[in-house]
C-alpha positions as CSV (number, residue, x, y, z in Angstrom):
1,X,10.8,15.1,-13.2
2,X,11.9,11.8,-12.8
3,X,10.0,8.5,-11.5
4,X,11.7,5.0,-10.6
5,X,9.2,2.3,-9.7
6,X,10.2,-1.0,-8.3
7,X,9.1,-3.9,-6.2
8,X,7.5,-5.5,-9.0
9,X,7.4,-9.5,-9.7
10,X,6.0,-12.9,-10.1
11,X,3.1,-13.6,-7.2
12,X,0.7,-16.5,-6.9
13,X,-2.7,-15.3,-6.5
14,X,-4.0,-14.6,-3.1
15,X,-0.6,-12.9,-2.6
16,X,0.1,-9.5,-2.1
17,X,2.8,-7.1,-3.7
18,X,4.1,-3.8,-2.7
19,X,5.2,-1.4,-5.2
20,X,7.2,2.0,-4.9
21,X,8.1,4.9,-6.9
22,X,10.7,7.2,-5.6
23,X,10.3,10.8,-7.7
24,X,13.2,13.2,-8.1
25,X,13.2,17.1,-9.7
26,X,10.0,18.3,-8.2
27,X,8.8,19.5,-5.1
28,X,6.9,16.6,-4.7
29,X,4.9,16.7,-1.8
30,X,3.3,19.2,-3.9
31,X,2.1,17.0,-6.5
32,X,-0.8,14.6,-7.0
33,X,0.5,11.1,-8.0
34,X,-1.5,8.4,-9.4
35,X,-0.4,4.8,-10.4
36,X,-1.7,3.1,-13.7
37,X,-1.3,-0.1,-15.2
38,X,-1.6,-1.5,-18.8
39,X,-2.2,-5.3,-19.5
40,X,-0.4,-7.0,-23.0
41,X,-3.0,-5.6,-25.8
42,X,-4.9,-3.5,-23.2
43,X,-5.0,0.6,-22.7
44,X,-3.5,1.9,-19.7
45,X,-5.8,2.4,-17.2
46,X,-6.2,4.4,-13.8
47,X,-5.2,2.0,-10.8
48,X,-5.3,4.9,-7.6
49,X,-4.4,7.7,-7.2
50,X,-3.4,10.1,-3.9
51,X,-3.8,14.1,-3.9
52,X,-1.4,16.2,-2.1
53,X,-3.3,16.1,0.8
54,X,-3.5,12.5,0.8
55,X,-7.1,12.2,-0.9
56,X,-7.3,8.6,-2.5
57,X,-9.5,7.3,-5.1
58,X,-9.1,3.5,-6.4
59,X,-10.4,2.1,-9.8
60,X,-13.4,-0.5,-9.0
61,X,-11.3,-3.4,-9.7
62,X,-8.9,-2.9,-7.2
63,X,-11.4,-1.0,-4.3
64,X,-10.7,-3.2,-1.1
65,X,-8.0,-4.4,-1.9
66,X,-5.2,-2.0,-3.1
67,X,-3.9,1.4,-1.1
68,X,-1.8,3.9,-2.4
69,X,0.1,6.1,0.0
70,X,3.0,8.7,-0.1
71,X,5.6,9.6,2.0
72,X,6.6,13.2,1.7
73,X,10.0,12.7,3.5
74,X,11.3,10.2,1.2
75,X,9.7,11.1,-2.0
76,X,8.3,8.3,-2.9
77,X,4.4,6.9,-3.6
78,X,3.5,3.1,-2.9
79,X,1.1,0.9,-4.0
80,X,-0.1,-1.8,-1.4
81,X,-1.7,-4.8,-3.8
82,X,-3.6,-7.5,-1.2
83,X,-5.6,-10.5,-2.4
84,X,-4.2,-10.0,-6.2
85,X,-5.9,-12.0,-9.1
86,X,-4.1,-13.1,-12.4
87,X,-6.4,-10.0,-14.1
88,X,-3.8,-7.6,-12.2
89,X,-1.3,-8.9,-14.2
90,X,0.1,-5.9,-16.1
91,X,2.7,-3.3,-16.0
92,X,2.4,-1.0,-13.6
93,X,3.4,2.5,-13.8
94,X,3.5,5.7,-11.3
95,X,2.8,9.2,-12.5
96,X,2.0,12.7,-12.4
97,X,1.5,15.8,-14.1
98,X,3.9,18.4,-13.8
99,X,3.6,21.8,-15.9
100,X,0.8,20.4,-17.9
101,X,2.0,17.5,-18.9
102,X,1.9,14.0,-17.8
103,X,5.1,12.5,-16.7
104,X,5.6,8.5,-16.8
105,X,8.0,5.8,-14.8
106,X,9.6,3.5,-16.6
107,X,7.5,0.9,-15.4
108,X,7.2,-2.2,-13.2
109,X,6.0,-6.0,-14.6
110,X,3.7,-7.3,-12.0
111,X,2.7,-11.4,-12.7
112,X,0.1,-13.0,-11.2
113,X,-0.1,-16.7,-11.3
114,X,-3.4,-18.7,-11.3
């Protein structure tokens, strides 16, 4: 499987980011994607998520203000960010787990300015 995220950048706070993953080798509207995100000398951590179905689940931080959505046609998973804070700053990264294993993006730098 492969994973290419994008759309990330530098954002004042208040402003509003959307990010996208485009996934390649799998039958993908099969899969459960998720997105993470790991701040300099922090553990990755669990940003949203989207089933196959389309069930979404958000991390507390982000509830209200972040939606994650797929688009079976193109392939690809997206991460709406509204209202971001300088605490989102972070990598962001899409993923999923195919054959028992977790599979990761490369990665996206999102910067939020205070």
């Amino acid at each position: 499987v492969q994973l290419q995220a994008s759309g990330g950048g530098l954002v004042q706070a208040g402003g509003y980011l959307r990010l996208s993953c485009t996934v390649s080798r799998i039958m993908f509207a099969a899969y459960d994607m998720a997105w993470y995100r790991q701040a300099p000398g922090q553990e990755r951590e669990l940003v949203a998520s989207i089933t196959s179905d389309g069930g979404t689940a958000y991390a507390n931080p982000v509830k209200g203000r972040f939606i994650i959505s797929r688009d079976n046609y193109a392939d690809a998973v997206y991460l709406q960010m509204n209202s971001l804070k300088p605490e989102d700053t972070a990598v962001y990264y899409c993923t999923t787990v195919d054959r028992g294993v977790r599979r990761w993006g490369q990665g996206t730098q999102v910067t939020v300015s205070s």
